[in-house]
MOPAC internal coordinates of N, CA, C and O (Angstrom, degrees):
PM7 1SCF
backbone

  N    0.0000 0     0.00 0     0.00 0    0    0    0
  C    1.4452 1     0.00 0     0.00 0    1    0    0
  C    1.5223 1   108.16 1     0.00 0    2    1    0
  O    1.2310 1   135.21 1   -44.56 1    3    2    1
  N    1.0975 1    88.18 1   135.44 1    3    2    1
  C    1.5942 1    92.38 1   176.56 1    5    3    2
  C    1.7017 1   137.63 1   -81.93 1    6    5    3
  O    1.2310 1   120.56 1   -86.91 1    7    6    5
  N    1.4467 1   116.54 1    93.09 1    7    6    5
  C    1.5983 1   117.23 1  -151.12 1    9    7    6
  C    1.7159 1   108.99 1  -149.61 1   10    9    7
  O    1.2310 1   127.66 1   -49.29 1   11   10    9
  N    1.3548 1   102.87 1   130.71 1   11   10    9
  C    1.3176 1    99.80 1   166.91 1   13   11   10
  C    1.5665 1   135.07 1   -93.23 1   14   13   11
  O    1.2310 1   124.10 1   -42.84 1   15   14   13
  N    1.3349 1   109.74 1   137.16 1   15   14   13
  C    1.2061 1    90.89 1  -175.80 1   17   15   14
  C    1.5919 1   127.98 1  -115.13 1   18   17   15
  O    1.2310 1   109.02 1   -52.16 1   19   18   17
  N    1.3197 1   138.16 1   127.84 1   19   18   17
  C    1.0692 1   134.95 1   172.74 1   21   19   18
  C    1.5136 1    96.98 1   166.74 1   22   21   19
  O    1.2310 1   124.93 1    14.00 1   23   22   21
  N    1.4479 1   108.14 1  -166.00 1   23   22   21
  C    1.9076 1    94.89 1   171.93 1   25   23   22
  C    1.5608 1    98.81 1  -116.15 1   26   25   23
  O    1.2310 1   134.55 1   -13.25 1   27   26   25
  N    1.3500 1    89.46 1   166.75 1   27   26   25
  C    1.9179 1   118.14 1  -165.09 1   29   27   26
  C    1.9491 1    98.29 1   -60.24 1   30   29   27
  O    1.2310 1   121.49 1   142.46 1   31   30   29
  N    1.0320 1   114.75 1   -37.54 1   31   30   29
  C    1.5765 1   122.82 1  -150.62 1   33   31   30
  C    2.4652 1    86.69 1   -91.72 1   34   33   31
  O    1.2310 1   122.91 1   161.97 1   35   34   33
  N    1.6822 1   112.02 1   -18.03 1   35   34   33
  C    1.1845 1    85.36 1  -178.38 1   37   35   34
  C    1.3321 1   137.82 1   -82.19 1   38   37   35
  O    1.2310 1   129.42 1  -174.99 1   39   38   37
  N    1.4404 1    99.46 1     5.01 1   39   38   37
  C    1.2545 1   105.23 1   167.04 1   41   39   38
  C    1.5784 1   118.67 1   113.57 1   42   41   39
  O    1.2310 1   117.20 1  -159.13 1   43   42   41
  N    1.4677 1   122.93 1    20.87 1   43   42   41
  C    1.6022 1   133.68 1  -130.80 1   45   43   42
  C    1.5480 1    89.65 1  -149.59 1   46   45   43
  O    1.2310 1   122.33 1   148.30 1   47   46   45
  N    1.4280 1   113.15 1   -31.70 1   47   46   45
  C    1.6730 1   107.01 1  -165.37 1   49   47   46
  C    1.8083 1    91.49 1  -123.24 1   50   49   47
  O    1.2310 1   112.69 1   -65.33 1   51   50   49
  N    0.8934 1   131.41 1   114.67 1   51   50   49
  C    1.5537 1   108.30 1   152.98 1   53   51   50
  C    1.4696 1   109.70 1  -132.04 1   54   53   51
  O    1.2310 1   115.30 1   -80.18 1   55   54   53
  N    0.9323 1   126.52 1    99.82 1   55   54   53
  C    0.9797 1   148.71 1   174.61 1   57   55   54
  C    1.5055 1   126.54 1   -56.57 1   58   57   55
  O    1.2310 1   109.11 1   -46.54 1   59   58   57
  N    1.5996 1   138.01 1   133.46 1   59   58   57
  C    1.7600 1   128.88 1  -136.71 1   61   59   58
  C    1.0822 1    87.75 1  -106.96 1   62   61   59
  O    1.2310 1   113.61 1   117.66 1   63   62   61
  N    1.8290 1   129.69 1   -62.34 1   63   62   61
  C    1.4034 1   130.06 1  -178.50 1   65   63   62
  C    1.3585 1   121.15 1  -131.47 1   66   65   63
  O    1.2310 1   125.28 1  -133.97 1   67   66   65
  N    1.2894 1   107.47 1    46.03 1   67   66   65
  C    1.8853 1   132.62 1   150.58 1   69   67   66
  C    0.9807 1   109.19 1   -84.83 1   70   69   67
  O    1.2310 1   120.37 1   -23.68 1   71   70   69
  N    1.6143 1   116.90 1   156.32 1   71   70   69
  C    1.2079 1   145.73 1   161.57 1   73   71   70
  C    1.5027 1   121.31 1  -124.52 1   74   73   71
  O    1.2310 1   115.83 1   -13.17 1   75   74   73
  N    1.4009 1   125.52 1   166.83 1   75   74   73
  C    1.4203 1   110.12 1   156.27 1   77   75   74
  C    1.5045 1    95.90 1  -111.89 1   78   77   75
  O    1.2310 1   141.43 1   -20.54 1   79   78   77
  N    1.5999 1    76.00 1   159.46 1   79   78   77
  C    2.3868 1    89.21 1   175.06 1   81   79   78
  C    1.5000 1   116.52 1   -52.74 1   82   81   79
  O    1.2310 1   116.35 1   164.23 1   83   82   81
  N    0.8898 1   124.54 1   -15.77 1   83   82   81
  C    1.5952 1   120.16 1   161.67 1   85   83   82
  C    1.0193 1   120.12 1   -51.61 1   86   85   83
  O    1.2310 1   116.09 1   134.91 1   87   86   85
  N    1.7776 1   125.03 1   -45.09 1   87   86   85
  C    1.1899 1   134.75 1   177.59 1   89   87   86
  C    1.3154 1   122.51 1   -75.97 1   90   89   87
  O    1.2310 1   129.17 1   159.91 1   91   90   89
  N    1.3560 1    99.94 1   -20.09 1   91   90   89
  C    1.8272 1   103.45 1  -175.25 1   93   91   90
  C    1.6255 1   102.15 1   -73.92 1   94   93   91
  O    1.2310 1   127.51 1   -30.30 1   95   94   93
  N    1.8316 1   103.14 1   149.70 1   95   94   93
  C    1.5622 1   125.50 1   168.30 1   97   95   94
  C    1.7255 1    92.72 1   -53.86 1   98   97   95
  O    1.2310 1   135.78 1   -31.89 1   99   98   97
  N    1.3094 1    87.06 1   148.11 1   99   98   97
  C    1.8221 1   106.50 1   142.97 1  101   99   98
  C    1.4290 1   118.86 1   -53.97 1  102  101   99
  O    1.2310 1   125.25 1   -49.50 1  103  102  101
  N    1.2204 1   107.53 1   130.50 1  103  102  101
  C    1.3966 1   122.39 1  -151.52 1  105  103  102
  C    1.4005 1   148.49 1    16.59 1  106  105  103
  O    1.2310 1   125.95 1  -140.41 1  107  106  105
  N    1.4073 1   106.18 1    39.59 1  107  106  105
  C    1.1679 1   128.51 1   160.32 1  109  107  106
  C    1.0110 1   117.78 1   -74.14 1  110  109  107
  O    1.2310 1   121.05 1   -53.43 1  111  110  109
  N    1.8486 1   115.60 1   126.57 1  111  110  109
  C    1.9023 1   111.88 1   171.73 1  113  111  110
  C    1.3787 1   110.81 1   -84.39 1  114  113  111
  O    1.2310 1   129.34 1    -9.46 1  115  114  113
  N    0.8253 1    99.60 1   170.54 1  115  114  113
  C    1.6380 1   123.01 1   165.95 1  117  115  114
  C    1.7356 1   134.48 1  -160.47 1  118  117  115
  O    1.2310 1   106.16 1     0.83 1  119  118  117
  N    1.0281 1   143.31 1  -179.17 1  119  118  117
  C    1.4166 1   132.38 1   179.49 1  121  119  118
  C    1.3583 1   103.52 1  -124.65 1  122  121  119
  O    1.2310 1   118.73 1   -38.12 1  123  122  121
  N    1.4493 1   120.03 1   141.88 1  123  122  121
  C    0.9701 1   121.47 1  -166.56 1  125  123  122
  C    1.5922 1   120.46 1   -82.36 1  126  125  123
  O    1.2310 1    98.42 1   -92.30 1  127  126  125
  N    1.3582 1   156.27 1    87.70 1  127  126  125
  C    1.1470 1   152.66 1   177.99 1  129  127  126
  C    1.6618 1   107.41 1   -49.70 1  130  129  127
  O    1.2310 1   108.54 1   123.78 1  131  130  129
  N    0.9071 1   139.04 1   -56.22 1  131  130  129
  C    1.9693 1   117.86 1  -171.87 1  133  131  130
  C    1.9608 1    86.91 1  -170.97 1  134  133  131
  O    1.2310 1   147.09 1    12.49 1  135  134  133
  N    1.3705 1    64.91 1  -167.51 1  135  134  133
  C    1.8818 1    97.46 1  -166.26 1  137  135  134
  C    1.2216 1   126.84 1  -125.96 1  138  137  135
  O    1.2310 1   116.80 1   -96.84 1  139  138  137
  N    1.2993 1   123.68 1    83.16 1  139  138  137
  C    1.4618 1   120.95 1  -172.66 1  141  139  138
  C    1.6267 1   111.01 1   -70.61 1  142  141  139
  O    1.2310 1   120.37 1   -70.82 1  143  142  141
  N    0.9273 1   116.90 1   109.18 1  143  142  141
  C    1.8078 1   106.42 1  -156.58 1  145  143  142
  C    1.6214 1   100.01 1   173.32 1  146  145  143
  O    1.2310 1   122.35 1   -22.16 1  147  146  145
  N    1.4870 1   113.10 1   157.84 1  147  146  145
  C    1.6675 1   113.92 1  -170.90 1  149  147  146
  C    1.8412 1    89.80 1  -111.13 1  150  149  147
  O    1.2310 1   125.01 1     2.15 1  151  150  149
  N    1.3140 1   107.99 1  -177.85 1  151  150  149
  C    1.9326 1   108.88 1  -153.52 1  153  151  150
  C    1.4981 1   106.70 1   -67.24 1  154  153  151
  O    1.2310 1   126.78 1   145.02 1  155  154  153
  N    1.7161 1   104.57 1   -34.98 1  155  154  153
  C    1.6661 1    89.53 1   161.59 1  157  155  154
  C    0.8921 1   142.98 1   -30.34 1  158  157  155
  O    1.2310 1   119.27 1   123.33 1  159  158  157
  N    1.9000 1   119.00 1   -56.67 1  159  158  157
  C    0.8733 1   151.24 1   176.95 1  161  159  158
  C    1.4646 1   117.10 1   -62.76 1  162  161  159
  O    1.2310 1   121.22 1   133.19 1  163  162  161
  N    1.3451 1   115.28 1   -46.81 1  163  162  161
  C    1.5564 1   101.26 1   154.36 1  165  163  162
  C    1.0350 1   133.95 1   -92.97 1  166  165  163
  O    1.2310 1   109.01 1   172.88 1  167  166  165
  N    1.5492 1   138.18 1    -7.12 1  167  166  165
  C    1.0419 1   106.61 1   138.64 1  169  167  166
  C    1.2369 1   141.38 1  -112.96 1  170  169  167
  O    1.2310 1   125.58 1  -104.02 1  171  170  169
  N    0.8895 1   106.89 1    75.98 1  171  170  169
  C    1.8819 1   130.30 1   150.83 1  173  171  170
  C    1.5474 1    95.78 1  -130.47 1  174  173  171
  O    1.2310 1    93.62 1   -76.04 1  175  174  173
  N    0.4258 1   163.05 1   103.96 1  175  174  173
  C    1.8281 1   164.38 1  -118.69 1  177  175  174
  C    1.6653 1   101.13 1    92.41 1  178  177  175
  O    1.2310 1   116.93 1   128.44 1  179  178  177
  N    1.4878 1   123.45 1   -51.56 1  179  178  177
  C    1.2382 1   114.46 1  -177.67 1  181  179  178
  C    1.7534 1   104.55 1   -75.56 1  182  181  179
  O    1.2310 1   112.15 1   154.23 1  183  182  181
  N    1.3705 1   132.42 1   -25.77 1  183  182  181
  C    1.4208 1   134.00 1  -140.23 1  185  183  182
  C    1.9987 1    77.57 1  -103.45 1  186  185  183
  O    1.2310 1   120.51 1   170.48 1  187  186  185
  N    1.3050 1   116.63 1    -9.52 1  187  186  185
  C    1.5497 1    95.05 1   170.08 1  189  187  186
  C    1.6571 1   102.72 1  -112.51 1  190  189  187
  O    1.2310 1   116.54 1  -173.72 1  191  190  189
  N    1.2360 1   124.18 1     6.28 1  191  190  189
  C    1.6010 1   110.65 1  -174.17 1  193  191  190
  C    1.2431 1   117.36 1   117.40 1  194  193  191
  O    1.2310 1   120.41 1   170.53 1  195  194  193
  N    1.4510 1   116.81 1    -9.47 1  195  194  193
  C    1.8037 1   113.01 1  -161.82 1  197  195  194
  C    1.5293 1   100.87 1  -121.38 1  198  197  195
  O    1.2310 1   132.11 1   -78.93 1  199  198  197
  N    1.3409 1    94.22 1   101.07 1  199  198  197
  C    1.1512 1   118.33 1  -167.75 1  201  199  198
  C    1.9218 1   100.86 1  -133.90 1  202  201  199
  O    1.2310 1   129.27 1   -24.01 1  203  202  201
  N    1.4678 1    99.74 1   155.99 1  203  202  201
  C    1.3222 1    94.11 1   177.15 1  205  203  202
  C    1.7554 1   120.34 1   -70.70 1  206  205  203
  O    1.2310 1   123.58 1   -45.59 1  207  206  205
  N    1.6587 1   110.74 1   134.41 1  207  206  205
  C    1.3937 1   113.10 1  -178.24 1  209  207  206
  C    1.5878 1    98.05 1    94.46 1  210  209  207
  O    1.2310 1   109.63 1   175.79 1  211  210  209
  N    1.6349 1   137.05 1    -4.21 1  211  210  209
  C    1.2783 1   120.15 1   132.90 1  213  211  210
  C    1.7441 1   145.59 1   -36.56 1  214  213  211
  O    1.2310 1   117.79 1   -25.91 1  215  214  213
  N    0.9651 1   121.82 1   154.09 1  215  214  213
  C    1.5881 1    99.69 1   172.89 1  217  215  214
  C    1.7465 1   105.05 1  -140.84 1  218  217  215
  O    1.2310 1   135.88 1   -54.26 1  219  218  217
  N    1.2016 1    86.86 1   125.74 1  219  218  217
  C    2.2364 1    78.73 1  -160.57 1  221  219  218
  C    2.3494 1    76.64 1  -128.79 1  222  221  219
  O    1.2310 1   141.33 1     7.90 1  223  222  221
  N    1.2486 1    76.21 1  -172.10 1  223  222  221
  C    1.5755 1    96.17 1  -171.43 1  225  223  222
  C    1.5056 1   101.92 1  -138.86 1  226  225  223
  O    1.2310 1   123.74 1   -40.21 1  227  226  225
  N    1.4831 1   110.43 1   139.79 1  227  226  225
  C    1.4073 1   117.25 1  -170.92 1  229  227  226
  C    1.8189 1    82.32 1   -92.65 1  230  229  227
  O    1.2310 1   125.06 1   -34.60 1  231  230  229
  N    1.9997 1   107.88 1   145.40 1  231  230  229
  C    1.1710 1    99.27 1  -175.28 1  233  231  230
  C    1.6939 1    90.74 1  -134.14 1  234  233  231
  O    1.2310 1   122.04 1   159.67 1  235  234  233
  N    1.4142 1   113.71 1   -20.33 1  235  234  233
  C    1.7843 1    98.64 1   162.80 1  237  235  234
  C    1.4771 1   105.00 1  -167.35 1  238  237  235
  O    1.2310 1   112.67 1     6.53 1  239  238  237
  N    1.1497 1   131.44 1  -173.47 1  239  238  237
  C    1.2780 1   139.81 1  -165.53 1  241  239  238
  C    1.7386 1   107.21 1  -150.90 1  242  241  239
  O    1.2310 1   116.51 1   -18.87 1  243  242  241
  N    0.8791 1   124.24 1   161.13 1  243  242  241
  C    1.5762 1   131.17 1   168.12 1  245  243  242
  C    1.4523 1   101.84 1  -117.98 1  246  245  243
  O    1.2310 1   131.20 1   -42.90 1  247  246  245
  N    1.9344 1    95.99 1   137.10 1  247  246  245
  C    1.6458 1    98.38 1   163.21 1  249  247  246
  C    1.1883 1   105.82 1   -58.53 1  250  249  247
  O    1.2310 1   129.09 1    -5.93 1  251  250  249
  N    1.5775 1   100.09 1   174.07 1  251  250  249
  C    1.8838 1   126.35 1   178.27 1  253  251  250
  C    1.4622 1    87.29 1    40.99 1  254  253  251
  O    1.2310 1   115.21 1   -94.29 1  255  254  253
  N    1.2224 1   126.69 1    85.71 1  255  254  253
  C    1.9471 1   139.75 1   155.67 1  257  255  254
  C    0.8749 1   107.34 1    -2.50 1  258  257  255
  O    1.2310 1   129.06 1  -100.51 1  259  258  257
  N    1.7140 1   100.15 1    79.49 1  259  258  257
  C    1.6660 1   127.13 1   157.21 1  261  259  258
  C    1.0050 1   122.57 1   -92.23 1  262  261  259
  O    1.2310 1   109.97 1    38.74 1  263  262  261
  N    1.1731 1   136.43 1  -141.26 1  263  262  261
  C    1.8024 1   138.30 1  -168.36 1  265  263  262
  C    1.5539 1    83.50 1   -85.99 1  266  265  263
  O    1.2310 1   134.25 1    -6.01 1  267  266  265
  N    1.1563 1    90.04 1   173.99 1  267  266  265
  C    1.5873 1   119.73 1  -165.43 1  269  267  266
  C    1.5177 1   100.96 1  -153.95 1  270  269  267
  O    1.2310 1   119.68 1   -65.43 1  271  270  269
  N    1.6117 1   118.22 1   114.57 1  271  270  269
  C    1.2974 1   130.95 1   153.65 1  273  271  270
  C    1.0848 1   151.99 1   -91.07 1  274  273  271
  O    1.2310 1   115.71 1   -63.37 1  275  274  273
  N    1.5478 1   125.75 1   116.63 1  275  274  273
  C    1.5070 1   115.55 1  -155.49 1  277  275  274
  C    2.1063 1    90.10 1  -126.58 1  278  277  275
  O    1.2310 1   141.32 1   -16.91 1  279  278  277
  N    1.2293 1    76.23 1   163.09 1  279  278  277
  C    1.6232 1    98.82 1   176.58 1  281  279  278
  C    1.4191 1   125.28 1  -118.93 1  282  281  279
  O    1.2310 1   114.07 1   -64.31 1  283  282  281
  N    1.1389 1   128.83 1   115.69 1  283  282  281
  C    1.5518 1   130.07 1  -170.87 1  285  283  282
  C    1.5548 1   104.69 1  -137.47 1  286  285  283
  O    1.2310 1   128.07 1   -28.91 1  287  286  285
  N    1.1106 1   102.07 1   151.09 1  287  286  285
  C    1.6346 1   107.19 1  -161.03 1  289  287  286
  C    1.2264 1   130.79 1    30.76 1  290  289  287
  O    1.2310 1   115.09 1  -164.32 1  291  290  289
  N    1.4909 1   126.91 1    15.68 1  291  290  289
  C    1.4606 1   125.28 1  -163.24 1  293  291  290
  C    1.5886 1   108.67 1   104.57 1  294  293  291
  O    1.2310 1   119.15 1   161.30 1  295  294  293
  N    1.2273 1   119.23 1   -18.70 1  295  294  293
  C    1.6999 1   107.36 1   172.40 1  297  295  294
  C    1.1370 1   120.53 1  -109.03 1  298  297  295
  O    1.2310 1   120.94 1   -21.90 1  299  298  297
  N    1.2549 1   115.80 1   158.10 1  299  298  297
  C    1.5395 1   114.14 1  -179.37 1  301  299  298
  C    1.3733 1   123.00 1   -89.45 1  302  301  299
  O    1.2310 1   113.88 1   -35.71 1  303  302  301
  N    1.2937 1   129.19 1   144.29 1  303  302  301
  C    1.9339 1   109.51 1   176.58 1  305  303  302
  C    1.4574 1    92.46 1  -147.91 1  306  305  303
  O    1.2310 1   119.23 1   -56.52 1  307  306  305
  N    1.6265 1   119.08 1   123.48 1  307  306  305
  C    1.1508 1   144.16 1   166.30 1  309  307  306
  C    2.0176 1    97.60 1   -63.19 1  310  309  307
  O    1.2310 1   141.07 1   -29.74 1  311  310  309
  N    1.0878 1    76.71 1   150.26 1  311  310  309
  C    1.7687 1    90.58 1  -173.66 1  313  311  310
  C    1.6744 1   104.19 1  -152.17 1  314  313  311
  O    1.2310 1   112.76 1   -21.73 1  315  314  313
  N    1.1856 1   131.27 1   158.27 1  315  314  313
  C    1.6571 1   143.60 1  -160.01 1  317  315  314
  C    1.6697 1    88.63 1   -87.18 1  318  317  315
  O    1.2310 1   117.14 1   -10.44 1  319  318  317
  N    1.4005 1   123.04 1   169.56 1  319  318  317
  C    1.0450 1   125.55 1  -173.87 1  321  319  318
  C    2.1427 1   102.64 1   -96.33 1  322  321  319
  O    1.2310 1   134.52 1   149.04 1  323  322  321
  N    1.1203 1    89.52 1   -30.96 1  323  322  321
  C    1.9005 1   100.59 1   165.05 1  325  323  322
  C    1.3344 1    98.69 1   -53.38 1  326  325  323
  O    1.2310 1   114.50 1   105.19 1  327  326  325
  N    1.4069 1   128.02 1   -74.81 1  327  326  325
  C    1.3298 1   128.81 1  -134.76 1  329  327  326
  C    1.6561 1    76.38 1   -80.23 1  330  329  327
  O    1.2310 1   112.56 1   141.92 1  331  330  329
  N    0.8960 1   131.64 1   -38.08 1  331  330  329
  C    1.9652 1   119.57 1   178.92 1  333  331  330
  C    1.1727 1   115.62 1   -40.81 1  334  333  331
  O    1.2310 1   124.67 1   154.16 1  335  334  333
  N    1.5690 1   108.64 1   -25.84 1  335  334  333
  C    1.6644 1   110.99 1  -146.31 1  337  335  334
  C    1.9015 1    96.36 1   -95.90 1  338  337  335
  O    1.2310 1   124.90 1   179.69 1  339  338  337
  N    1.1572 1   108.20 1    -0.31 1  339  338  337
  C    1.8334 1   127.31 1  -154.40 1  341  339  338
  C    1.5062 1    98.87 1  -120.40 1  342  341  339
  O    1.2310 1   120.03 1   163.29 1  343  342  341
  N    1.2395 1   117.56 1   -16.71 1  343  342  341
  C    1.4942 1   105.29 1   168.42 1  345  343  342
  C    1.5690 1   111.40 1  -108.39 1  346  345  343
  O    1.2310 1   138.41 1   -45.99 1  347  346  345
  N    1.0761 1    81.92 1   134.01 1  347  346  345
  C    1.6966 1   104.47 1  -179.10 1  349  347  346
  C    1.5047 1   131.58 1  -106.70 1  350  349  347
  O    1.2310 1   120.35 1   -63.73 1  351  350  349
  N    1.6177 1   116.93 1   116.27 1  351  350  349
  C    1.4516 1   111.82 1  -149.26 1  353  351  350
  C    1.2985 1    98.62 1  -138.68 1  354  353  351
  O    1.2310 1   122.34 1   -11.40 1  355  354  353
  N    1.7212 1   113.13 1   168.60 1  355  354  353
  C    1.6194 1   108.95 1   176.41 1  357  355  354
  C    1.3913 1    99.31 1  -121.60 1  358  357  355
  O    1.2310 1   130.45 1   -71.85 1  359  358  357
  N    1.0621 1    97.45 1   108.15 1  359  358  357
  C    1.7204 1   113.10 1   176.45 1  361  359  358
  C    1.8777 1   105.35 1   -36.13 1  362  361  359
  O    1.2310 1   114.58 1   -37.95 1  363  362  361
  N    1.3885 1   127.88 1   142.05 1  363  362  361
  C    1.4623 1   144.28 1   179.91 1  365  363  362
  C    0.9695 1   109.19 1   -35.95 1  366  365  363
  O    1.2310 1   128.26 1   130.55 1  367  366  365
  N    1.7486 1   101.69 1   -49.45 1  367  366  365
  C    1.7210 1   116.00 1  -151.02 1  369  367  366
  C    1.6772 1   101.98 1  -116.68 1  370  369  367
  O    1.2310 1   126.60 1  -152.34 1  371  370  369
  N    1.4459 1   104.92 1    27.66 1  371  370  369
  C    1.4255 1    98.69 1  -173.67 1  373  371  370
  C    2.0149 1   132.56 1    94.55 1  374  373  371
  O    1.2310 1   120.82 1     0.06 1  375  374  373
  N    1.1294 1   116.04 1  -179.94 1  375  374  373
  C    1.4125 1   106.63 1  -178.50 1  377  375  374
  C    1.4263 1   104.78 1   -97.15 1  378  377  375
  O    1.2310 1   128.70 1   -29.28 1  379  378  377
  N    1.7227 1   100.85 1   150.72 1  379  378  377
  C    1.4406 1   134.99 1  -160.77 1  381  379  378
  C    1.2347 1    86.24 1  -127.97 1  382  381  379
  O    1.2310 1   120.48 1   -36.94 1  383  382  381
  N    2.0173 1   116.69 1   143.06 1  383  382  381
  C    1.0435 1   114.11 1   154.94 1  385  383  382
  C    1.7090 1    96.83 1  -116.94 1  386  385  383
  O    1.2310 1   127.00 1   -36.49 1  387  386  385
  N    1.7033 1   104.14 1   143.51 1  387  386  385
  C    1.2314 1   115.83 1  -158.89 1  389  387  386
  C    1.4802 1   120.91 1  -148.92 1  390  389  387
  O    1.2310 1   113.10 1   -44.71 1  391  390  389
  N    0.9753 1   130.64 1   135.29 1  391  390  389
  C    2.0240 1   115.85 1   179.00 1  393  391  390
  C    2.0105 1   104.84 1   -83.22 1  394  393  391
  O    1.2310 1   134.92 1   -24.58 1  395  394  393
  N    0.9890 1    88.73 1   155.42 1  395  394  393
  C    1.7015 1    96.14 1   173.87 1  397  395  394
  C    1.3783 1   127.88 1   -50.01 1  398  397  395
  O    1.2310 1   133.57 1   172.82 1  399  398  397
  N    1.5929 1    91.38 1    -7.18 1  399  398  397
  C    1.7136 1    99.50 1  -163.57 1  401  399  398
  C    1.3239 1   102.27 1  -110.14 1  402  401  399
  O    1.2310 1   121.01 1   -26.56 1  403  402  401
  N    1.5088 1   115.67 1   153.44 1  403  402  401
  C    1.3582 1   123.36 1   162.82 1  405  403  402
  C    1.1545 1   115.64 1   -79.17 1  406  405  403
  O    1.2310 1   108.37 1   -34.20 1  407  406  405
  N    1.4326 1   139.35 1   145.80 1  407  406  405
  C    1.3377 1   129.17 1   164.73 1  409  407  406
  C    1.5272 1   124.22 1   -77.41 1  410  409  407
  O    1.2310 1   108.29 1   -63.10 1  411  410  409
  N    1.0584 1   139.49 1   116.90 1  411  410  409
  C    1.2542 1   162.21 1  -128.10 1  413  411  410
  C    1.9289 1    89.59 1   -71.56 1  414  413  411
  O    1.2310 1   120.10 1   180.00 1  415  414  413

């Protein structure tokens, strides 16, 4: 499977016009580029579909980095606001610059 591992901020991945799903609008799609995350982490990420070269749609977020909901094929799957912050995607319409946070 195709996944990177370490975190986004160490300095190993930087990515030109990625985002992670934290940053993405409400219901905006995107495709997923990789997985900053160790095998746990992907797979349970793989055992729901989100895998790299998926394309799901962010559909809401909770204040103070709560679950995080995405949509892939028609279903929904709540995900941790960490493991949001570890997938890495290229937004539909291109790169967004954005803070992690939703605005209230």
């Amino acid at each position: 499977m195709d996944s990177i591992h370490g975190d986004i901020n160490d300095g190993k991945f930087t990515p030109e016009n990625k985002i992670n799903i934290t940053q993405m609008k409400n219901g905006e799609p995107a495709k997923v580029i990789s997985i900053l995350g160790g095998c746990e982490m992907v797979r349970r990420l793989d055992a729901m579909g989100i895998i790299p070269g998926a394309d799901i749609i962010k559909k809401s977020s909770s204040a103070m980095k709560g679950p995080v909901v995405l949509e892939k094929n028609g279903k929904h799957l709540a995900i941790g606001f960490r493991m949001a912050q570890k997938i890495i995607v290229e937004p539909a319409g291109g790169i967004r610059a954005e803070s992690d946070e939703e605005p209230a």
